[in-house]
N, C-alpha and C positions, 0 to 999 in steps of 0.2 A: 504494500500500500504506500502509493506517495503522500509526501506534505498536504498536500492538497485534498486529495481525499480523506486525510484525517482531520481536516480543516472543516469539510463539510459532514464528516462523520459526528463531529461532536457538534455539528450546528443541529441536525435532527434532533440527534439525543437530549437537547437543552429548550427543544422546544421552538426554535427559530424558524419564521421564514420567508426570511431575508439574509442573503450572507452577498459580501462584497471582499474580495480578494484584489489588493494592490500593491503595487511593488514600490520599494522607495528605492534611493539610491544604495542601501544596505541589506535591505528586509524586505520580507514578504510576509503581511498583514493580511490577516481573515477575520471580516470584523462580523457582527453575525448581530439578527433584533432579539435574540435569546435570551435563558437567563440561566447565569450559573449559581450553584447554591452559595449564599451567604452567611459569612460571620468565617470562612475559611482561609489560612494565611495563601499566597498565592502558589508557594512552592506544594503545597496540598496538592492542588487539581492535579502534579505531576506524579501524585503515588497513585499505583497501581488501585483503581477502585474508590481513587480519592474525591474525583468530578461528579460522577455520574451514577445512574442509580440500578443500572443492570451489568453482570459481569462484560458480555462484550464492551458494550459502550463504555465501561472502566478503563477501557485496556488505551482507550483513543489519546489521549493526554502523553501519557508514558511511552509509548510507544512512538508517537509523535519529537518529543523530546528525545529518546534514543536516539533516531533517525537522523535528527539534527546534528547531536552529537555527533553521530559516526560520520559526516561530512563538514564538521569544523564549525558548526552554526551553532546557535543555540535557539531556544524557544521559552519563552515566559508569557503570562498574562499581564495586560496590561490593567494594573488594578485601578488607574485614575479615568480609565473608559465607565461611563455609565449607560450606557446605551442597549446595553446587552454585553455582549463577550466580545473579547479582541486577544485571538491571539498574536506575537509578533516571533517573528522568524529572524533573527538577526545574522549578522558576519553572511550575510548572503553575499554574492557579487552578480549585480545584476549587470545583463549586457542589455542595451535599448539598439534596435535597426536601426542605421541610417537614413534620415527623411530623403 
């Protein structure tokens, strides 16, 4: 499973539906109208079961943040979004086409 599909994996699971995927000059953002559970520290949603309320959809977080890892990146929530969830993908390197 890529970034991306765990991106939109955990946007069902939370209830979303609306999800918006953007790239910045670093990262790649999956902001989502969802809601993740509250009163949790952010590093939480990345244990195994920590997010979400069924085993699979447990696994989206963690395994998401592995992924990252194992290609140099990292992955956090962004906890001053209020809007729903935002996950952020960072140490990406985005290449944009040529106009």
């Amino acid at each position: 499973m890529t970034e991306t599909e765990h991106g939109f994996e955990l946007a069902a699971c939370n209830g979303a539906s609306t999800v918006t995927v953007s790239l910045r000059d670093d990262s790649i953002v999956f902001t989502d109208d969802g809601d993740l559970p509250d009163g949790q520290a952010s590093d939480a949603f990345f244990d195994y079961g920590g997010a979400v309320p069924d085993f699979a959809a447990g696994m989206t977080l963690p395994n998401l943040r592995i992924l990252a890892r194992t290609l140099g990146w990292d992955a956090t929530i962004d906890t001053e979004y209020d809007g729903g969830a935002r996950i952020v993908v960072s140490g990406v390197t985005v290449s944009r086409p040529s106009a």
